[in-house]
Phi, psi and omega in degrees: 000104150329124145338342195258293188290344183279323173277355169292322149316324190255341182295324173276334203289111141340111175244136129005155125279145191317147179296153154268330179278003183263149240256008167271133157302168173265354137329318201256325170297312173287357173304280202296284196329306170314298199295310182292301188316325166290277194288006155274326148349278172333289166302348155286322153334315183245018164083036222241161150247106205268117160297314185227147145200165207060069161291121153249153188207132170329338179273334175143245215210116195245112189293321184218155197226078216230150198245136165208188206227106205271087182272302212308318181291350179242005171260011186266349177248009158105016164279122176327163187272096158257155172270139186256133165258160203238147178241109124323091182290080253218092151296105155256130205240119149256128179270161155256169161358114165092341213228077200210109168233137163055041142094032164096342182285010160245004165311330206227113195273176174275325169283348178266347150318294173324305198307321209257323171274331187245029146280276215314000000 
């Protein structure tokens, strides 16, 4: 499945309508919406295949969902060269200006980690 085709999928697919009680602006949505788009972008860049995004499931919600191909780490230990493919899981956190810790790595807690593993 192609990208092209991955994005016909997700056009089609049925969302939830937005909460009225959640506690994101719609400022803050088009924020997350921006910030996922650079990284799946990105990641096309780098030859990754984006299968999904916004992925829902009764456990919750995966922003981008993505296939690459893991050579580099196995040609440096004496394996032959094959490509291994990586199933990605793509938490995306967008900041604004100023609104930054320790590079984003406490943004995503240990229950939404958990939250984020047993989605995927």
């Amino acid at each position: 499945m192609g990208s092209d085709d991955s994005s016909q999928l997700n056009s089609s697919r049925k969302r939830a309508p937005a909460d009225p009680n959640s506690s994101q602006s719609p400022n803050s949505r088009a924020l997350g919406t921006l910030g996922e788009n650079l990284v799946a972008e990105w990641l096309q860049q780098q030859g990754w295949e984006i299968l999904h995004r916004q992925y829902h499931c009764r456990w919750g919600e995966i922003d981008i969902i993505a296939l690459g191909r893991d050579e580099a780490s196995y040609q440096n230990r004496g394996i032959p060269h094959h490509q291994f493919p990586t199933l990605a899981f793509v938490e995306v956190k967008t900041r604004r200006r100023g609104n930054w810790d320790l590079g984003g790595m406490l943004a995503v807690s240990a229950a939404k980690q958990a939250k984020l593993w047993q989605t995927a």
